[in-house]
BAGUGU-272606 format. One line per 10 residues: number of its first residue (from 1); their letters; for each residue x, y, z of N, C-alpha, C. Coordinates in Angstrom, 3 decimals, padded with zeros to 6 digits. Layout:
<recs>
NUM = A = X Y Z X Y Z X Y Z; ...
</recs>
This chain:
<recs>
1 = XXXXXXXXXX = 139.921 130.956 131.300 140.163 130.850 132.723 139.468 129.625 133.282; 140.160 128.818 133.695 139.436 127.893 134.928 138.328 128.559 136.015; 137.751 127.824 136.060 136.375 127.932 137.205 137.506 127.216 138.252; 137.251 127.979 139.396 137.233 127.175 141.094 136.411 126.844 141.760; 136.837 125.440 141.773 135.398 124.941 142.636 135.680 124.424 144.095; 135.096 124.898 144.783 135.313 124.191 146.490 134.234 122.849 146.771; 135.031 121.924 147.421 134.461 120.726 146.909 134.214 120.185 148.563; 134.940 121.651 149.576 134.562 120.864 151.501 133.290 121.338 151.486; 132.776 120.546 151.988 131.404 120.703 152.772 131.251 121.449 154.134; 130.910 122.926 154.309 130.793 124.039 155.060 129.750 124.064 155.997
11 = XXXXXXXXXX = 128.961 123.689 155.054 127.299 123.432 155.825 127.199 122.496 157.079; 128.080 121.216 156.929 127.895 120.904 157.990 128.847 120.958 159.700; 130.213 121.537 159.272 130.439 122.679 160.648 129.723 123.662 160.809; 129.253 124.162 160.187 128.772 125.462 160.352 127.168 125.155 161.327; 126.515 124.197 160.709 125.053 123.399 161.642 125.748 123.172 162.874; 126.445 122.485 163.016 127.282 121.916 164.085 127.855 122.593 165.099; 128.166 123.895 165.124 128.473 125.023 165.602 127.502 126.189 166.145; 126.178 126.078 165.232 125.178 126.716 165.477 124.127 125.864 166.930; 124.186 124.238 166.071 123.861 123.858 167.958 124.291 123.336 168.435; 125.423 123.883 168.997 126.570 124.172 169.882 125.995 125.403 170.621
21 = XXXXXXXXXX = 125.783 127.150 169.825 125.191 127.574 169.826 124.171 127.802 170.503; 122.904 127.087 170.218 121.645 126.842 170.807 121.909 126.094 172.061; 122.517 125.194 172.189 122.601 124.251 173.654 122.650 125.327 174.655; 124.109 125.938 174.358 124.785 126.845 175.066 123.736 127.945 175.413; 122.905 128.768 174.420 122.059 129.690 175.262 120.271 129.189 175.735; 120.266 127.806 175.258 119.321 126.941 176.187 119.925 126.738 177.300; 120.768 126.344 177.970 121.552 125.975 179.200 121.447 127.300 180.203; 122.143 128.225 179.339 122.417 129.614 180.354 120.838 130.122 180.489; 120.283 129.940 179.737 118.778 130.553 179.547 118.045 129.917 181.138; 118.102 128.738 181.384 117.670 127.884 182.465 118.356 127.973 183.169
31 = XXXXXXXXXX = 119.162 127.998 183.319 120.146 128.345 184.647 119.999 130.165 185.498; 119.626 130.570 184.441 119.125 132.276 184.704 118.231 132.190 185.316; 117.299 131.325 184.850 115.802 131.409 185.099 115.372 130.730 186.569; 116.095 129.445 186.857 116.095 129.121 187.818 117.411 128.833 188.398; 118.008 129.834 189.426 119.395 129.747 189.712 119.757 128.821 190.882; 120.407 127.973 191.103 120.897 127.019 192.296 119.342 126.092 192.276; 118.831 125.601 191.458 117.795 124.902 191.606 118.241 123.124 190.553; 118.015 122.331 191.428 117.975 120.902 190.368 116.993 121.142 189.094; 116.162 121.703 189.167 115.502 121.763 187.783 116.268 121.837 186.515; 117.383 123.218 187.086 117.843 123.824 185.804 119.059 122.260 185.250
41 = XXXXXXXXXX = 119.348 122.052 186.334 120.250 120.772 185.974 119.829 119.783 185.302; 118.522 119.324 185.564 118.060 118.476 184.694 117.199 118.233 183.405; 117.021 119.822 183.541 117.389 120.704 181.741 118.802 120.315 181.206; 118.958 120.989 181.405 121.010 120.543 180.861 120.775 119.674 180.982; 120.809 118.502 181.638 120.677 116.915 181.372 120.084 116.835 179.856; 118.753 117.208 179.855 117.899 116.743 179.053 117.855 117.177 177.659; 118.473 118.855 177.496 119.030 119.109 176.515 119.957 118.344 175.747; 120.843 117.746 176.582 122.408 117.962 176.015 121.806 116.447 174.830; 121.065 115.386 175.274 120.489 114.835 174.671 120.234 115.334 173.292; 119.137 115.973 172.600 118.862 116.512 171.437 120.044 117.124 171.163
51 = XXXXXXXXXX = 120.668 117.617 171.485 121.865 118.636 171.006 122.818 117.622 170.442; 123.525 116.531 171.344 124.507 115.402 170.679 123.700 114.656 169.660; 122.316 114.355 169.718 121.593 113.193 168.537 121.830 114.352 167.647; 121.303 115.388 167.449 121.782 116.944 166.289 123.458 116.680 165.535; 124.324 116.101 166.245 125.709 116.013 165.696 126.129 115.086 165.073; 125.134 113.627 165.576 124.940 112.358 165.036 124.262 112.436 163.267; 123.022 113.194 163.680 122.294 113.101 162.489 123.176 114.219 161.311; 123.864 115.063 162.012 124.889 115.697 160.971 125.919 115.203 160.393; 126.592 113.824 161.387 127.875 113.247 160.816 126.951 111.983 159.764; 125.824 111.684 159.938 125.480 110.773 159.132 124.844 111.174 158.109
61 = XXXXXXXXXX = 124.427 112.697 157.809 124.076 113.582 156.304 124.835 113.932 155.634; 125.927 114.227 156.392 127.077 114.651 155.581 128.086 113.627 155.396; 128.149 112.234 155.526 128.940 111.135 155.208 130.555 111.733 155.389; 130.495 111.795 157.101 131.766 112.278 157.389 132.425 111.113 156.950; 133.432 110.681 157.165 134.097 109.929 156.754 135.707 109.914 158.128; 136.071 110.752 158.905 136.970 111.140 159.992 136.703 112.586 160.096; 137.252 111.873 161.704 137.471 113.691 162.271 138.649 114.394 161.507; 139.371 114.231 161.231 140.184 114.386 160.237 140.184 115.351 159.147; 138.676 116.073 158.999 137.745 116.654 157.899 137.389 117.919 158.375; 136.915 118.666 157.385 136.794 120.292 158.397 135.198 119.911 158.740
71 = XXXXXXXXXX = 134.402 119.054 158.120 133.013 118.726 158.910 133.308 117.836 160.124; 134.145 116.937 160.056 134.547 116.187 161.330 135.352 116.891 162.091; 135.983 118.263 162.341 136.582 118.866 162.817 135.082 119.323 163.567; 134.381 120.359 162.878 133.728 121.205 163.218 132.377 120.249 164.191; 132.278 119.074 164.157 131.145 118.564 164.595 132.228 117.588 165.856; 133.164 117.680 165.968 134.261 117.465 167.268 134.309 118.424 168.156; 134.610 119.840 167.323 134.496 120.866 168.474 133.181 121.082 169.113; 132.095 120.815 168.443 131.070 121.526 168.786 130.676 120.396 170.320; 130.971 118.741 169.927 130.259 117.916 171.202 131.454 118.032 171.757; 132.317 118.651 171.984 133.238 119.171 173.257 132.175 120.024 173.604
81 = XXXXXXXXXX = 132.413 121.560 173.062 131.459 122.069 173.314 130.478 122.037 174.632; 129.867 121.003 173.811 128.610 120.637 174.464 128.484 120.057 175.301; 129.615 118.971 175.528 129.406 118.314 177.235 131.056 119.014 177.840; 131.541 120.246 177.321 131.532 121.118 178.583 130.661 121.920 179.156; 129.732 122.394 178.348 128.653 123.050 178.875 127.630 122.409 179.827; 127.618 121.113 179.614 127.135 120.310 180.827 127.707 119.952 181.716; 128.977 120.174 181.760 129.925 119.558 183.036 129.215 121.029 184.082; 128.938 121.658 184.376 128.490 122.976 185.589 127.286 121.444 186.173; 126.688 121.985 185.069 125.163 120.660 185.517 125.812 119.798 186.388; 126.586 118.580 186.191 126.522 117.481 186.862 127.750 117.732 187.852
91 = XX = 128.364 118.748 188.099 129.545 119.084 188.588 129.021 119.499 190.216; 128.132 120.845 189.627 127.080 121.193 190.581 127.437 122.513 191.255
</recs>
C-alpha cells in the first residue's frame, strides 16, 4: 500500500484564524469594559497593529507564495477579519 502524504501547510491558517480570534475577543473585551468611551477605540486602534504584523510574520514563515493557497486563503480571511473588526472603532 502507498503511504498518503499531505504536503498543505495547515498550521499556518489555522495561526491565522486563531488571531483573528484573539483580536476579536481583545476588541469586544474593551469595548465591554469601557462602553462609548475613546479609550476602547484606541485599543482597537492599537491592537489591530500586533494582530496584522501576526499575519505578516505568518505569510513570511510559511513562504506563502499567493493568496491563491489554503495558507494564503486562510491568512486573507483572517486580515479581513480583522480590519472589519476595527471598522466599529473608527466608524464610531
Amino acid at each position: 500500500m502507498r503511504e498518503y502524504r499531505n504536503d498543505i501547510d495547515w498550521l499556518t491558517p489555522t495561526l491565522a484564524l486563531c488571531a483573528w480570534a484573539a483580536h476579536f475577543l481583545l476588541l469586544w473585551a474593551a469595548s465591554s469594559v469601557l462602553p462609548d468611551q475613546p479609550a476602547a477605540r484606541w485599543i482597537a486602534a492599537i491592537l489591530t497593529l500586533p494582530a496584522l504584523g501576526t499575519l505578516w510574520w505568518l505569510w513570511r514563515r510559511g513562504a506563502v507564495v499567493s493568496w491563491a493557497s489554503i495558507p494564503g486563503l486562510g491568512i486573507a480571511i483572517s486580515a479581513t477579519g480583522i480590519l472589519f473588526s476595527l471598522l466599529p472603532a473608527i466608524v464610531g
